[in-house]
VOPAGU-2260 file (C-alpha; in pm, 1 decimal, decimal comma):
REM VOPAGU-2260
SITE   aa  ch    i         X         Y         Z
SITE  UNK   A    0   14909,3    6146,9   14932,7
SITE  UNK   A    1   14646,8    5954,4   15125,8
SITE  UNK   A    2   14316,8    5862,6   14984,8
SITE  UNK   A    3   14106,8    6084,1   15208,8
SITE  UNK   A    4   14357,1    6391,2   15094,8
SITE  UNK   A    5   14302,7    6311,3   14733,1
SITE  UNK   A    6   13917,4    6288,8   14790,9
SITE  UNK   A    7   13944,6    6597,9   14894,1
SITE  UNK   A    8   14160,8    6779,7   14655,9
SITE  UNK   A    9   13923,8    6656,7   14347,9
SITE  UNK   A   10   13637,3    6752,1   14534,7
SITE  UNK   A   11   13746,7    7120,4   14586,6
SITE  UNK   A   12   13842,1    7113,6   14239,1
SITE  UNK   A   13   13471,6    6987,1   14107,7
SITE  UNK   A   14   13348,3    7254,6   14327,3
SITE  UNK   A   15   13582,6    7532,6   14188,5
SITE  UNK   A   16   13493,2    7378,5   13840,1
SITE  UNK   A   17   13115,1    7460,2   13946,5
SITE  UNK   A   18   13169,1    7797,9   14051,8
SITE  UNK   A   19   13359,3    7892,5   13745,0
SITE  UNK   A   20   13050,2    7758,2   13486,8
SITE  UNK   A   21   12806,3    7909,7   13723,7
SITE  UNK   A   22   12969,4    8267,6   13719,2
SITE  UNK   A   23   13017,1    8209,6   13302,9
SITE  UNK   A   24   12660,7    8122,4   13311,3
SITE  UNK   A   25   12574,2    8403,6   13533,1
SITE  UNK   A   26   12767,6    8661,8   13305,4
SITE  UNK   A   27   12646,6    8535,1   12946,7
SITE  UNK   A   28   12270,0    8569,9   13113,1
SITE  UNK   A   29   12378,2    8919,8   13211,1
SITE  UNK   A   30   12547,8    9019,9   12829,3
SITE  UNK   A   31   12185,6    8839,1   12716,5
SITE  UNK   A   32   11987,7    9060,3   12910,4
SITE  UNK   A   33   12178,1    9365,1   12854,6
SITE  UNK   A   34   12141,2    9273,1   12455,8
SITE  UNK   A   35   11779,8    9256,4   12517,1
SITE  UNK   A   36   11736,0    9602,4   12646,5
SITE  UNK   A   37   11964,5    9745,4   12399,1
SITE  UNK   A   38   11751,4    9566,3   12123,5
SITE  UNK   A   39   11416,5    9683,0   12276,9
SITE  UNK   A   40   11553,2   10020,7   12330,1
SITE  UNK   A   41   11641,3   10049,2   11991,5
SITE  UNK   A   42   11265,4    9889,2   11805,6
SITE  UNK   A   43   11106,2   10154,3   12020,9
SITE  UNK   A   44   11303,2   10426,1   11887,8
SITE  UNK   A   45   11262,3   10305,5   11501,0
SITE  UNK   A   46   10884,9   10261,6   11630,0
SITE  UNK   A   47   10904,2   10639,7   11706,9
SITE  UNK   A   48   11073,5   10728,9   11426,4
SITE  UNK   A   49   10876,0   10576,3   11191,0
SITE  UNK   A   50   10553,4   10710,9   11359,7
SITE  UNK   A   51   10707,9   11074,1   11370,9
SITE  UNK   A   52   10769,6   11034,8   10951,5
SITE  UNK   A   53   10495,1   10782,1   10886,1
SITE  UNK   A   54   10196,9   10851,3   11094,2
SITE  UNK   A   55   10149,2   10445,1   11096,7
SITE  UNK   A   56   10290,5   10204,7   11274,0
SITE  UNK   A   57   10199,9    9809,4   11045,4
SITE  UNK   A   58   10343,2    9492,2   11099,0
SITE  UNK   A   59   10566,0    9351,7   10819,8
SITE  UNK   A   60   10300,7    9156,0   10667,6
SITE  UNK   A   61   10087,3    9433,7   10684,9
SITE  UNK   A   62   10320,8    9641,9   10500,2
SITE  UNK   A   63   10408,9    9355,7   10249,3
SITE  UNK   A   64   10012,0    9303,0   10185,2
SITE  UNK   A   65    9993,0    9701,9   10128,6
SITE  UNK   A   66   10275,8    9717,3    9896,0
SITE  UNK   A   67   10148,1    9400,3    9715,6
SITE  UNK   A   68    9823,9    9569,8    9698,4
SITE  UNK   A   69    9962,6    9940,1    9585,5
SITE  UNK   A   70   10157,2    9737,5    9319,8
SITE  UNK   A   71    9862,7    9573,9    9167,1
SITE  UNK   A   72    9609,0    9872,7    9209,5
SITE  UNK   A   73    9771,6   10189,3    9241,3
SITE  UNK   A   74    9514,7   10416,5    9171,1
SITE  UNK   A   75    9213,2   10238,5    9378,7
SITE  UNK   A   76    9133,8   10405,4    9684,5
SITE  UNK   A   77    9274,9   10260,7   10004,8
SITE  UNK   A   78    8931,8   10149,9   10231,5
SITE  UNK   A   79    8886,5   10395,5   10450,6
SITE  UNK   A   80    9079,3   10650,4   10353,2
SITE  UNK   A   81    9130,0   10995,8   10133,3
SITE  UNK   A   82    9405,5   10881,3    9921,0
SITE  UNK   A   83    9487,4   10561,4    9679,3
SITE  UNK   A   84    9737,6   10259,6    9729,8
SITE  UNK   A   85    9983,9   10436,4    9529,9
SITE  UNK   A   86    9988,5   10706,4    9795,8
SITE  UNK   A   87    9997,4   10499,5   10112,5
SITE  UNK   A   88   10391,1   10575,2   10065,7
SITE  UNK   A   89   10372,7   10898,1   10125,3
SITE  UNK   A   90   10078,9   10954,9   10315,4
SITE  UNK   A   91   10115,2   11092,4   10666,6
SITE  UNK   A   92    9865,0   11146,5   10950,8
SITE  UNK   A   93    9774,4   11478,7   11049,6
SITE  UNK   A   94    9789,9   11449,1   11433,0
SITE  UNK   A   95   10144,2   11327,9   11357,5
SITE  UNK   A   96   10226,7   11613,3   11085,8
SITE  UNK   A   97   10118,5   11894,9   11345,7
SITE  UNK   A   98   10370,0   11762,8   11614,3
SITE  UNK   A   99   10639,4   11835,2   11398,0
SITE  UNK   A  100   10522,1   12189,9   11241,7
SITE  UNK   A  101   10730,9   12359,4   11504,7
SITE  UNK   A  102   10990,9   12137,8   11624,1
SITE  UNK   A  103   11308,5   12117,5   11419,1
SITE  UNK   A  104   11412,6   11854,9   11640,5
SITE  UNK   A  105   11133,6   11668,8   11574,3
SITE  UNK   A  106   11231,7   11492,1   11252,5
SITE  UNK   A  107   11531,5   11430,4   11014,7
SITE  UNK   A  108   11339,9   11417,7   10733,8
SITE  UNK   A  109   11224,0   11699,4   10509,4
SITE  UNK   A  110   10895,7   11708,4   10403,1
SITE  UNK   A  111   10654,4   11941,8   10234,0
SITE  UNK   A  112   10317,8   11886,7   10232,5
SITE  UNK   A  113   10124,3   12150,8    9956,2
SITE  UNK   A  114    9769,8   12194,3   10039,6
SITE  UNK   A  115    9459,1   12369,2    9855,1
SITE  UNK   A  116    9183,4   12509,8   10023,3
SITE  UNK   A  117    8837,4   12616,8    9915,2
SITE  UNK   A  118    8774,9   12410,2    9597,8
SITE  UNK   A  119    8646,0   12207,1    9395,9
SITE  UNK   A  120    8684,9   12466,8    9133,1
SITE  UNK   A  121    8609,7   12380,9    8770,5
SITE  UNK   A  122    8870,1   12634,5    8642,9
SITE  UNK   A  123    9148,4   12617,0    8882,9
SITE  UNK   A  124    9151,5   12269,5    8993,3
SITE  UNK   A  125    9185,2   12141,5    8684,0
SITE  UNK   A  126    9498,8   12318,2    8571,0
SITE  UNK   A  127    9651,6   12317,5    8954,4
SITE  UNK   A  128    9638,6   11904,5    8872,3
SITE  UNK   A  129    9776,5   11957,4    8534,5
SITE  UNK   A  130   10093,0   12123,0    8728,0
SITE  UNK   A  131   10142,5   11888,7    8984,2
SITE  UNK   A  132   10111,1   11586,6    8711,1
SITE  UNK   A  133   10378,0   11760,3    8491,3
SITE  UNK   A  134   10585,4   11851,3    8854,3
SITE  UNK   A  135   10512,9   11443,1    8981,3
SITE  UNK   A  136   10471,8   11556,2    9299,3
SITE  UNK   A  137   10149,8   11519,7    9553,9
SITE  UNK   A  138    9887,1   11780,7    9728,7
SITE  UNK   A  139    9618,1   11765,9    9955,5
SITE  UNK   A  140    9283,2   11945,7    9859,0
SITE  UNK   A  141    9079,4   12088,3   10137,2
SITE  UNK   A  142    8733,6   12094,1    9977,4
SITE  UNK   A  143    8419,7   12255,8   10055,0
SITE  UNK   A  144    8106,0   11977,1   10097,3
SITE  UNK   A  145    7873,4   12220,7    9867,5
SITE  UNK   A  146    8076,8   12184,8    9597,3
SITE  UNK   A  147    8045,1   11815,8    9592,3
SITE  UNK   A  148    7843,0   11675,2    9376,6
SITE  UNK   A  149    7823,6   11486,8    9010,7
SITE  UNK   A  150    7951,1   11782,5    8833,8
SITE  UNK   A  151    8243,5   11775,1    9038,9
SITE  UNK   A  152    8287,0   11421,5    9079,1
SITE  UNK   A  153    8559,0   11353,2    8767,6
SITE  UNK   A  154    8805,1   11605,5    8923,5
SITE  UNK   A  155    8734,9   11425,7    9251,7
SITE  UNK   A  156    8794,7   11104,2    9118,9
SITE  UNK   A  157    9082,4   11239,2    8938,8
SITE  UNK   A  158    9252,2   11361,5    9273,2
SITE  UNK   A  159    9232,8   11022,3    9430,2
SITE  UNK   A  160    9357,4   10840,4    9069,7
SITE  UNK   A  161    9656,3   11068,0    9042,1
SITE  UNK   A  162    9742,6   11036,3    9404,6
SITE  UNK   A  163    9644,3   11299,8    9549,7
SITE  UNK   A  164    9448,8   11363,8    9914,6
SITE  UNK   A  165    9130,8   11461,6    9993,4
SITE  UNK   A  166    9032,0   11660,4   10330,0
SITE  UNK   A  167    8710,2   11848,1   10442,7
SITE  UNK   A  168    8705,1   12218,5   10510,8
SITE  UNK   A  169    8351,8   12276,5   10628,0
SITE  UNK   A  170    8026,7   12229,3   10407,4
SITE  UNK   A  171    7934,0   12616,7   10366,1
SITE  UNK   A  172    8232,7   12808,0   10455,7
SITE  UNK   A  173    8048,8   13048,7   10596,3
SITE  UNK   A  174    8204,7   13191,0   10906,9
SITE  UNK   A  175    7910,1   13360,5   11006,6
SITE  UNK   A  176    7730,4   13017,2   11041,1
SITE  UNK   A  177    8097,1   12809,7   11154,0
SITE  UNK   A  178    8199,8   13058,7   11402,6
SITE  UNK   A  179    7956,9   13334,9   11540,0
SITE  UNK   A  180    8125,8   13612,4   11707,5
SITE  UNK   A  181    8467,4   13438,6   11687,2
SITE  UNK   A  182    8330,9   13105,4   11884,1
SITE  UNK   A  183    8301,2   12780,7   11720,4
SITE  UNK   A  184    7960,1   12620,4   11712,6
SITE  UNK   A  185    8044,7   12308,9   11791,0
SITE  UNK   A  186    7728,3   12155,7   11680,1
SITE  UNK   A  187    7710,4   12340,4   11311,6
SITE  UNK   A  188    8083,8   12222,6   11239,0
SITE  UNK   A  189    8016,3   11883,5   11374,0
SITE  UNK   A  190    7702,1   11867,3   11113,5
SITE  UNK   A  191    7885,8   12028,1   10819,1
SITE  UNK   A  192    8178,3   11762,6   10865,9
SITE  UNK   A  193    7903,7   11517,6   10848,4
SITE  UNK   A  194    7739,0   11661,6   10604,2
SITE  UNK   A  195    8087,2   11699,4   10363,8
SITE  UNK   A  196    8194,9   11333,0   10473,2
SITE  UNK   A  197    7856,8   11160,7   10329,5
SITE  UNK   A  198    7891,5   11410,1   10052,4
SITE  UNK   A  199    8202,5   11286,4    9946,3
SITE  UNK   A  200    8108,0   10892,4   10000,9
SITE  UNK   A  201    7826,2   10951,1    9776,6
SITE  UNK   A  202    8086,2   11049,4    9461,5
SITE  UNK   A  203    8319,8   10839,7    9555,8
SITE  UNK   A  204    8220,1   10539,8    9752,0
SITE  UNK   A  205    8132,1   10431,1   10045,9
SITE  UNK   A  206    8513,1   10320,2   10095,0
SITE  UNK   A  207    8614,5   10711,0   10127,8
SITE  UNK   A  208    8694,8   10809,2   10445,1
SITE  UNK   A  209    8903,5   11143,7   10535,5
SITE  UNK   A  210    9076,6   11211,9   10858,2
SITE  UNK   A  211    9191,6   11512,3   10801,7
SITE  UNK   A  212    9006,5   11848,5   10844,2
SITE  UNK   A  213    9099,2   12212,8   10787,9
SITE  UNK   A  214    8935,4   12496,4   10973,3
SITE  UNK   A  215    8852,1   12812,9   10735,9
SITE  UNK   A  216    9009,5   13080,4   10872,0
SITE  UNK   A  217    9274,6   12856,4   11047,8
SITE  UNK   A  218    9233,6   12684,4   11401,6
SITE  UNK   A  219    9433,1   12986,8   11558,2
SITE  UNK   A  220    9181,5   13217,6   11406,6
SITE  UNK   A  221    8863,5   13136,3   11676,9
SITE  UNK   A  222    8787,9   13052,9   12027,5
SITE  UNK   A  223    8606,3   12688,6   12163,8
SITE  UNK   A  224    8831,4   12487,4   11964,2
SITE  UNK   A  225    8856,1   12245,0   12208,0
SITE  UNK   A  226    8557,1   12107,7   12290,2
SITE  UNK   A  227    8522,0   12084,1   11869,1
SITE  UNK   A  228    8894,3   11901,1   11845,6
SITE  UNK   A  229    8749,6   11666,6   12082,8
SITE  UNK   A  230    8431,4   11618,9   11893,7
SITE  UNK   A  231    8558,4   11517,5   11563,0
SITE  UNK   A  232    8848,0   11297,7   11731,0
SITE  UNK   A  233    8522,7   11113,1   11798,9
SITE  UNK   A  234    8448,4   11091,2   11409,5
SITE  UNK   A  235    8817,7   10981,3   11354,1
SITE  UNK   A  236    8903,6   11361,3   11236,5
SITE  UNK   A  237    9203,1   11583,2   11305,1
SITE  UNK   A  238    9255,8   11957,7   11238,2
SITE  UNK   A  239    9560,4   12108,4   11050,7
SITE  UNK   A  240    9681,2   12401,0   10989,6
SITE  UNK   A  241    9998,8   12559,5   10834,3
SITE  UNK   A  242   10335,1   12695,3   10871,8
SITE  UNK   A  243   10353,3   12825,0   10545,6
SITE  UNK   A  244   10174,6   13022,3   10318,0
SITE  UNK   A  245   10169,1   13144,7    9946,4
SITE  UNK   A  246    9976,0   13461,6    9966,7
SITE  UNK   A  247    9688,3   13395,1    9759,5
SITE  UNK   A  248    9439,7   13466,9    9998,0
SITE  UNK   A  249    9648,9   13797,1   10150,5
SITE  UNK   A  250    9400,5   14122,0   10131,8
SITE  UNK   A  251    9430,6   14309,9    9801,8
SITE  UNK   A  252    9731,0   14557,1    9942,7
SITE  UNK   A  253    9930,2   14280,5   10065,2
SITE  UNK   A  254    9867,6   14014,5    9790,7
SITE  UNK   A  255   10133,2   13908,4    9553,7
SITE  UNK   A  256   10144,8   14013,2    9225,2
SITE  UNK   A  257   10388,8   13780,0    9054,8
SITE  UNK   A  258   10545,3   13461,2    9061,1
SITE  UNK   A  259   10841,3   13550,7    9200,0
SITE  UNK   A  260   10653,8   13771,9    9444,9
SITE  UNK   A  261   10443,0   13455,6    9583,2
SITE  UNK   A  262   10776,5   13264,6    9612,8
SITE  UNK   A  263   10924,5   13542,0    9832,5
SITE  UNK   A  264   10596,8   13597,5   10001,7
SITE  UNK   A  265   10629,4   13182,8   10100,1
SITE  UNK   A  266   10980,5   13221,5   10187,6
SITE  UNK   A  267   10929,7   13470,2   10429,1
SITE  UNK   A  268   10605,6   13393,0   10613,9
SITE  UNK   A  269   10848,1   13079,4   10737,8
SITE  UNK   A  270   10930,9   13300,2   11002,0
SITE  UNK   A  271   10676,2   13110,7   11222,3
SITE  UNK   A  272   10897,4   12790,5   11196,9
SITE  UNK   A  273   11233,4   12911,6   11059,5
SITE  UNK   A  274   11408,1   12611,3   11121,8
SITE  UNK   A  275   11137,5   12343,4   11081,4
SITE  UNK   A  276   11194,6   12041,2   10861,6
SITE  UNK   A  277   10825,5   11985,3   10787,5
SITE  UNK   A  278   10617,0   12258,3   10573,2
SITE  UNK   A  279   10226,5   12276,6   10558,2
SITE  UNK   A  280   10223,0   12498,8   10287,3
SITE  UNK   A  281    9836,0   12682,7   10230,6
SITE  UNK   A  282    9753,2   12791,5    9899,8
SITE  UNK   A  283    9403,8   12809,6    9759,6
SITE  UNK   A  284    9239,3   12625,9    9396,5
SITE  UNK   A  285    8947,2   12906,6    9411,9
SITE  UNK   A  286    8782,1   13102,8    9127,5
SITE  UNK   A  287    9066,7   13365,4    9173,2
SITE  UNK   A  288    9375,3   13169,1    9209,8
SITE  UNK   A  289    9511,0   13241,1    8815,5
SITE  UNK   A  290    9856,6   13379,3    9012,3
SITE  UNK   A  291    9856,0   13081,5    9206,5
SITE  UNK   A  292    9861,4   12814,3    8895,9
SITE  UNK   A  293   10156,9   13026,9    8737,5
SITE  UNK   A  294   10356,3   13051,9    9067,4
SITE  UNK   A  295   10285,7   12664,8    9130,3
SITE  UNK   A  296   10580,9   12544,5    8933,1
SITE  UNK   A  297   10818,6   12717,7    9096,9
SITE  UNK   A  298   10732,2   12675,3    9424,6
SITE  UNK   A  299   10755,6   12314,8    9356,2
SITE  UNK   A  300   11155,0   12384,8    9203,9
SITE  UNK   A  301   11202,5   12567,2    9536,2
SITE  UNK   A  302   11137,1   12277,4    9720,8
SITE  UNK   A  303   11304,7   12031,5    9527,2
SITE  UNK   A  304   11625,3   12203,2    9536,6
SITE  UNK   A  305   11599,5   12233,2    9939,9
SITE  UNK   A  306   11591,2   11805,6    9923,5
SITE  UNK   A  307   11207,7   11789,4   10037,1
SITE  UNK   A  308   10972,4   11468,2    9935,4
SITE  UNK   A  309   10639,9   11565,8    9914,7
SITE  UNK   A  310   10379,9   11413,5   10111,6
SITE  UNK   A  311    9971,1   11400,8   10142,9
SITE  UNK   A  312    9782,8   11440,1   10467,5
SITE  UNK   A  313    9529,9   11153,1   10575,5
């Protein structure tokens, strides 16, 4: 073979050599890419899924520093917030809660979140806490700003200490005033949420801050709830309502009368949300709720034998 022939024959071959480690290089890049996608594809749908369950999306050393801190003080209240550090594990934002009310779809997880409207009561409160202490399990209390005050403030205090959330449901409950001829004044809710919110820093420190607001009557009950929604988004405050329901507020005629009545009652206004894996359940820690203390218990069984964790809203 002559010189020029051989020049030529290792020359092709360099070149095919080339082409072969630029096409590897080409298809690794490719797999890379591809990996990358997949990767981001799938932290965007834990993102969503934790956002869907958690209402909060932290960084890792975020989360470390929060589970550091709910280790070391569980019962101090979390800065600006309606709950303690204790409760930062189960504690789930209400704009996030509502999205899932209605949507079986909407989360793989079963949650229940008991709530109690219209206190503080001296009578019921106290022995609704006793029940959920002996139960372990969480509530959020919807409380009315008049009642607020140094006479109430242990069973406040004793809400946040034994995890428990805290949420706003007007300062005079008095729909008259809150909602004239089915409207909402904006402005008189805006200053009673106001008024309830300073109320509540005053007993329990300037470090309490709730998000999480309840309309009395419900917000399906009244008309201009928009322009309001928008108004306390302002404040850092979201509305929520319920897809279940104990009964305890029913007229006289369709009240329960038992227990086991209530529980039935519950089990059947799910027909809202018959398939939904997230409850709102509204009960009430008023003057009148003695049915309500004694049902408590099992309502909480009922739960726990469906496989729901129990959760607060902030």
């Amino acid at each position: 073979m002559r010189s020029k022939d051989k020049k030529n024959l290792l020359y092709n071959s360099l070149l095919a050599l080339i082409l072969c480690l630029v096409c590897i290089v080409c298809i690794l890049s490719v797999m890379l890419f591809l990996q990358t996608l997949e990767g981001q594809d799938s932290s965007q749908q834990t993102s969503s899924s934790q956002l869907a369950l958690t209402g909060q999306s932290q960084s890792s050393s975020s989360q470390e520093s929060s589970k550091k801190e709910a280790e070391s003080k569980p019962q101090e209240l979390v800065k600006g917030s309606n709950h303690n550090q204790a409760a930062s594990a189960y504690a789930y934002k209400a704009q996030d809660v509502r999205k899932l009310l209605y949507d079986p779809k909407a989360s793989d997880k079963k949650i229940v979140f008991l709530t109690f409207d219209d206190g503080v009561n001296f009578e019921v409160t106290p022995k609704i806490l006793d029940v959920l202490k002996a139960k372990k399990v969480p509530a959020t209390f919807f409380v009315i700003g008049k009642t607020v005050g140094d006479k109430t403030r242990p069973l406040l205090e004793r809400q946040i200490r034994e995890g428990h959330a805290i949420g706003i449901h007007s300062y005079s409950h008095d729909y008259n005033r809150l909602f004239p001829g089915g409207v909402v004044d904006v402005n008189q809710v805006v200053k009673e949420v106001k008024e309830t919110q300073a109320s509540m820093q005053e007993v329990l420190g300037r470090d309490f801050h709730t998000a999480v607001w309840r309309y009395p009557g419900g917000h399906m009950s009244w008309k201009g709830t928009e322009e309001l929604d928008a108004s306390l988004k302002k404040l850092d405050v979201d509305w929520m309502d319920w897809n279940g329901m104990s009964g305890d507020a029913e007229t006289p005629s369709a009240r329960p009368t038992t227990p086991s009545d209530m529980l039935a009652y519950m089990e059947k206004s799910f027909y809202v949300a018959p398939d939904a894996k997230v409850r709102v359940i509204l009960m009430h820690d008023a003057s009148d709720k003695q049915l309500t203390i004694e049902a408590l218990p099992h309502i909480i069984d009922y739960f726990k034998s469906q496989g729901y964790e129990f959760g607060v809203l902030t």
